[in-house]
LOZAPA-220656 format. One record per residue: residue in one letter; x, y, z of N, C-alpha, C, CB in turn. Coordinates in steps of 0.1 Angstrom, whole numbers, plus 5000, padded with zeros to 4 digits. Glycine has a CB too. Example, Ala and Ser with C-alpha at 12.3 -4.5 7.8 and 13.67 -1.06 7.14 Angstrom:
# residues 2
A513249435078512349555078513249675078511349555090
S512849785071513749895071512950005079514149945057
This chain:
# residues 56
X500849885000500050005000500950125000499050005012
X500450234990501550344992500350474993502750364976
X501050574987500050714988499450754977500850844990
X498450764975497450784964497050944964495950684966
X496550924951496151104952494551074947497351254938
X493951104951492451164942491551264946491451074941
X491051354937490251444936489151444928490651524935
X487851514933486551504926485851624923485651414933
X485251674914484951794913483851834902486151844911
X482751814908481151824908480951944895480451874926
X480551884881480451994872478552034865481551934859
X478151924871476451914873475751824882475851864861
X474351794879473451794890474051604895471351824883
X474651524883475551394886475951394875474951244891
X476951464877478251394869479551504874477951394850
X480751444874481551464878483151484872481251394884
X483651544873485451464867486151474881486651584853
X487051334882487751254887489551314882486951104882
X490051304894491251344891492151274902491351484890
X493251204893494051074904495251064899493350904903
X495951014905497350984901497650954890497850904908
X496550844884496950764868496150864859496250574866
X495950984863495351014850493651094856495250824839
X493151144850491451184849490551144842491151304846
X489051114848488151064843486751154847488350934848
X485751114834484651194836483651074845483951264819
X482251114857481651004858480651094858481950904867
X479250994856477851034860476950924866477151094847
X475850964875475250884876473750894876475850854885
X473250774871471750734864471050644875471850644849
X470250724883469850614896470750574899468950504896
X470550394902471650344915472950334904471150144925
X473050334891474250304885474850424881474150214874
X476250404887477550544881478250464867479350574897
X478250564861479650494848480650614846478850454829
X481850594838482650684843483350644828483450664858
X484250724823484750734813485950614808484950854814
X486350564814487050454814486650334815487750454821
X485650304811484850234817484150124828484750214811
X484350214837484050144853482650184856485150214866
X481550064862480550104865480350024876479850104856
X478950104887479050074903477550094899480150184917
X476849944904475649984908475449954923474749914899
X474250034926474150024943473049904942473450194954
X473049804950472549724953471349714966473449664954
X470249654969469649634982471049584992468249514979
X470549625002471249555019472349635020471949375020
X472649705011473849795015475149775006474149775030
X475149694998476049604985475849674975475649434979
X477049654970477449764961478149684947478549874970
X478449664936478949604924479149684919478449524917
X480749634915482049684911482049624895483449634922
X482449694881482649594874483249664862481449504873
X483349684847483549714837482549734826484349654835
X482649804815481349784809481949804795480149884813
X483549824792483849824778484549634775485249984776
């Protein structure tokens, strides 16, 4: 484990750009599912679970 950098920075009502050590990314989110420009997507789940996954 080392030192990470990230920053987030709110450009509408959901969506965002992402800013991190490897680089920047745009995300938004559509009800319980976020997608993000790299293609990472997180849907929120019942019970408090959350899924992690890819979508390209």
């Amino acid at each position: 484990m080392g030192i990470t950098y990230r920053k987030r920075k709110k450009i509408g009502k959901n969506s965002w750009i992402n800013v991190s050590g490897s680089g920047a990314s745009a995300s938004t989110r559509i009800g319980p599912v976020t997608i993000n420009s790299r293609g990472g997507i997180w849907v929120k789940l019942p019970g408090g679970l959350n899924y992690r996954g890819r979508w390209k």
